[in-house]
C-alpha positions in Angstrom: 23.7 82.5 265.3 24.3 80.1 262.6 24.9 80.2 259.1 25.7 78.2 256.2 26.2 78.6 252.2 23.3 77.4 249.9 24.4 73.8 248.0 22.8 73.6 244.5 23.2 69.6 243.9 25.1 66.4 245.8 28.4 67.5 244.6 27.8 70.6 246.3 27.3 68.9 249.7 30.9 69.6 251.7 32.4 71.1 249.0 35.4 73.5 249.9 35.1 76.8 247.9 38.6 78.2 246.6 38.9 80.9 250.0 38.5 77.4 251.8 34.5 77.9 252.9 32.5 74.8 252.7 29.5 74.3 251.3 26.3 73.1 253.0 28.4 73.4 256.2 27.2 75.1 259.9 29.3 77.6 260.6 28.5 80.1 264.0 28.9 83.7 264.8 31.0 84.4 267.5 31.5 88.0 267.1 31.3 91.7 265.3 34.2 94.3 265.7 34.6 97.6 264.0 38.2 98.4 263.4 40.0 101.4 262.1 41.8 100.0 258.5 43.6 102.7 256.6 41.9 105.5 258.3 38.4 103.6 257.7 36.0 102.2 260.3 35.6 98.6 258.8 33.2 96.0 260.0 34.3 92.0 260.8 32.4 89.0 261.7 33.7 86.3 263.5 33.1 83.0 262.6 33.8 79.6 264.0 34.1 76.2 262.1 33.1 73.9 264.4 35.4 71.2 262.6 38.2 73.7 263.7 39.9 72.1 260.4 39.0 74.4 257.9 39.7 78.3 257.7 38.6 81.1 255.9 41.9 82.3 253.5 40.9 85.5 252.1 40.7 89.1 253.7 41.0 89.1 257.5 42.3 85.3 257.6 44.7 84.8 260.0 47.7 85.4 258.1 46.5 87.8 256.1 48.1 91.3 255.2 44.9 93.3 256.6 46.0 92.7 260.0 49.3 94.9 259.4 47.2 98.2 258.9 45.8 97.2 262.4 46.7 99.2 265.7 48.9 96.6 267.4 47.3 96.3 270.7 43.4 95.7 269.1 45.3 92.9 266.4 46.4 91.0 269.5 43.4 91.5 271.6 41.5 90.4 268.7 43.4 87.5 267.2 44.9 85.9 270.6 41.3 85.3 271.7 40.1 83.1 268.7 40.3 79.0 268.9 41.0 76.7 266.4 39.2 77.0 263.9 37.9 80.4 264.3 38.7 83.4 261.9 37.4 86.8 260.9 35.9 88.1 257.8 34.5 91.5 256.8 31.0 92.2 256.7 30.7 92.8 253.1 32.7 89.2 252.3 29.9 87.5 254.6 27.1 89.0 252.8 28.6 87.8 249.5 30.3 84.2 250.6 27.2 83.3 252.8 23.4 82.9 251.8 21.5 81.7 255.0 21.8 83.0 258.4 19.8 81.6 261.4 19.2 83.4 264.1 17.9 81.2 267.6 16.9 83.5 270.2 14.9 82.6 273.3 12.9 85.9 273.8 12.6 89.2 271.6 14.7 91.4 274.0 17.7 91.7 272.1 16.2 92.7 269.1 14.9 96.1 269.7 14.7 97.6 265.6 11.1 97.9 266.0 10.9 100.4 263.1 11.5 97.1 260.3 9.8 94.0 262.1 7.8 93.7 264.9 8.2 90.1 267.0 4.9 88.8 268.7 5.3 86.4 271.7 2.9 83.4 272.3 2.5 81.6 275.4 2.3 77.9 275.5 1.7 76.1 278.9 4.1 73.4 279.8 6.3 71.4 282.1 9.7 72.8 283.5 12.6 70.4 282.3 16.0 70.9 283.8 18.6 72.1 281.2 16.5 73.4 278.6 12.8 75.3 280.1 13.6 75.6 283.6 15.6 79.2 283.3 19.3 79.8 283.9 22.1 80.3 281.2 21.1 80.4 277.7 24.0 78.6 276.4 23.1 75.4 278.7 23.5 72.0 276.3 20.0 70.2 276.1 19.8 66.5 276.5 18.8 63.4 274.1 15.3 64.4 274.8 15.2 67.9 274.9 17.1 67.4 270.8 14.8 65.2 269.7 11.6 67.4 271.0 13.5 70.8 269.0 13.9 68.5 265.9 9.7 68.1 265.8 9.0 71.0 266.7 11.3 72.4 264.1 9.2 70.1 261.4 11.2 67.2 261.2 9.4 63.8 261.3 12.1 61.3 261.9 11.9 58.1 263.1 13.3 56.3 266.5 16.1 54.9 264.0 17.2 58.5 262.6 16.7 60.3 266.1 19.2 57.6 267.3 21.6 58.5 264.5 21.3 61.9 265.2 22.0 61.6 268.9 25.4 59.3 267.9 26.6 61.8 265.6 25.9 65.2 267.6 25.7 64.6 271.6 28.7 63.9 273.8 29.4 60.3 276.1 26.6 62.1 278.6 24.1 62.5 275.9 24.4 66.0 276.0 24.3 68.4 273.1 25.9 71.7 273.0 24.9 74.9 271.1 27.1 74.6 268.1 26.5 70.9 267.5 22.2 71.8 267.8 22.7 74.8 265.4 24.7 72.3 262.9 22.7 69.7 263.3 19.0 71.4 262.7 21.1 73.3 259.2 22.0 70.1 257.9 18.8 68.3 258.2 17.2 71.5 256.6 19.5 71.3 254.1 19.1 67.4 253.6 15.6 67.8 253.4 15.2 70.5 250.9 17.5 68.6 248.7 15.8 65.6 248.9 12.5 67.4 247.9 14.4 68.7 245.0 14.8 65.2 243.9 11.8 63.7 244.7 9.8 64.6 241.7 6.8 62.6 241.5 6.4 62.8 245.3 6.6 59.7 246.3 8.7 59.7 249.1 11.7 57.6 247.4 14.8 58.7 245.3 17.2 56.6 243.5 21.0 57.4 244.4 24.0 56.3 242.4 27.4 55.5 244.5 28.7 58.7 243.8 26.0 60.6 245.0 25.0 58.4 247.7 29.1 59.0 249.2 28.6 63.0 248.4 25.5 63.0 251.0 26.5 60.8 253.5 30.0 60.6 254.4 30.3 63.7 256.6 26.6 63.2 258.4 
C-alpha cells in the first residue's frame, strides 16, 4: 500500500506540512494495531517515509505523550520494531492528513468484503519472467524491464530518454527495483502528470516554466 497527500500547484510539490508530512510525497503502509488508550480501543497506521528523513510530529510520533497511556510491554513491542523513518499515526489523522491511497495487490484473495465491491479477474496469456510473473514471494524487486513494462501498462508513454531517468533515480547498482521505490515512483509520475495536464491548457503538449517553478518540480525527481 501506498499513499500520498494531493499537491494543488508547484509550490506544493515537496512541501513539508507543519506536523512534518510532505506533500506530493510516497509514503507506504507498513502496518495497523488497535491499542487500548485511556480505557479506549484506538486504531494506528504505520507508515514509512522512504527518505527515512522526515517524521510525522503530531499524535502517536515517536516522542509523543500518547505513548505514556500505553501498556508498557505493547509500546516497546510496537516502537522497537520501526526503522528510520517510520512512525505511527491514528486512523482518523490518516483519513484527514492523507487524500490518496493506492492499493497494489496481485490477486483478489485478501480482499474478501464482498458485500461493498466485487473484484473480477481477467486472464491474459503470457511469458514467465523470472522476478516478477514466474511465482514466488510477492515482495520480490522487479528489474529495469519488468519497471519500464509496469510504467506502460500503468498509462505512461515515456520515452527511452525518461525510462532511463527513471531507472537512474529508482533501481539499485543491479538494476533492481524494490517495492517502496516502484510504489513512489508510479505516485509521482501520476502526480507529475496530472499536474502537467493542469497546466497545459490549450492541449498542446508544451508548458512554459519560470525558474522557480521549474526548481519546485524537479529537484527531488
Amino acid at each position: 500500500m501506498g499513499c500520498s497527500i494531493d499537491i494543488t500547484s508547484a509550490t506544493d510539490m515537496e512541501a513539508v506540512t507543519f506536523k512534518k508530512l510532505v506533500k506530493g510525497h510516497a509514503y507506504s503502509v507498513t502496518g495497523a494495531k488497535e491499542v487500548n488508550y485511556r480505557g479506549q480501543n484506538t486504531k494506528l497506521i504505520r507508515m514509512r517515509n522512504p527518505w527515512g528523513e522526515v517524521e510525522w510530529t503530531g499524535a502517536w510520533s515517536d516522542d509523543s505523550n500518547e505513548w505514556n497511556y500505553v501498556d508498557p510491554s505493547q509500546r516497546d513491542e510496537l516502537r522497537n520494531k520501526m526503522e528510520d523513518g517510520e512512525f505511527w499515526m491514528s486512523f482518523q489523522d490518516f483519513l484527514r492528513e492523507f487524500s490518496r491511497l493506492e492499493i497494489c495487490n496481485l490477486t483478489p484473495d485478501a480482499l474478501t468484503a464482498r458485500r461493498f465491491r466485487k473484484w473480477n479477474t481477467t486472464l491474459y496469456s503470457g511469458s514467465w519472467r523470472k522476478g516478477s510473473t514466474a511465482g514466488g514471494c510477492r515482495n520480490y524487486p522487479v528489474n529495469a524491464y519488468e519497471m519500464r513494462l509496469a510504467v506502460e501498462f500503468a498509462g505512461f508513454k515515456l520515452s527511452n530518454s525518461l525510462h532511463q531517468l527513471i531507472i537512474t533515480r529508482y533501481a539499485e547498482p543491479d538494476l533492481a527495483v524494490d517495492f517502496d521505490s516502484f510504489v513512489c515512483c508510479l505516485i509521482r509520475l501520476e502526480t507529475m502528470f496530472r499536474f502537467f495536464q493542469g497546466m497545459d491548457t490549450d492541449k498542446d503538449g508544451v508548458i512554459n516554466f519560470n525558474l522557480f517553478t521549474w526548481l519546485q518540480m524537479t529537484m527531488f525527481a
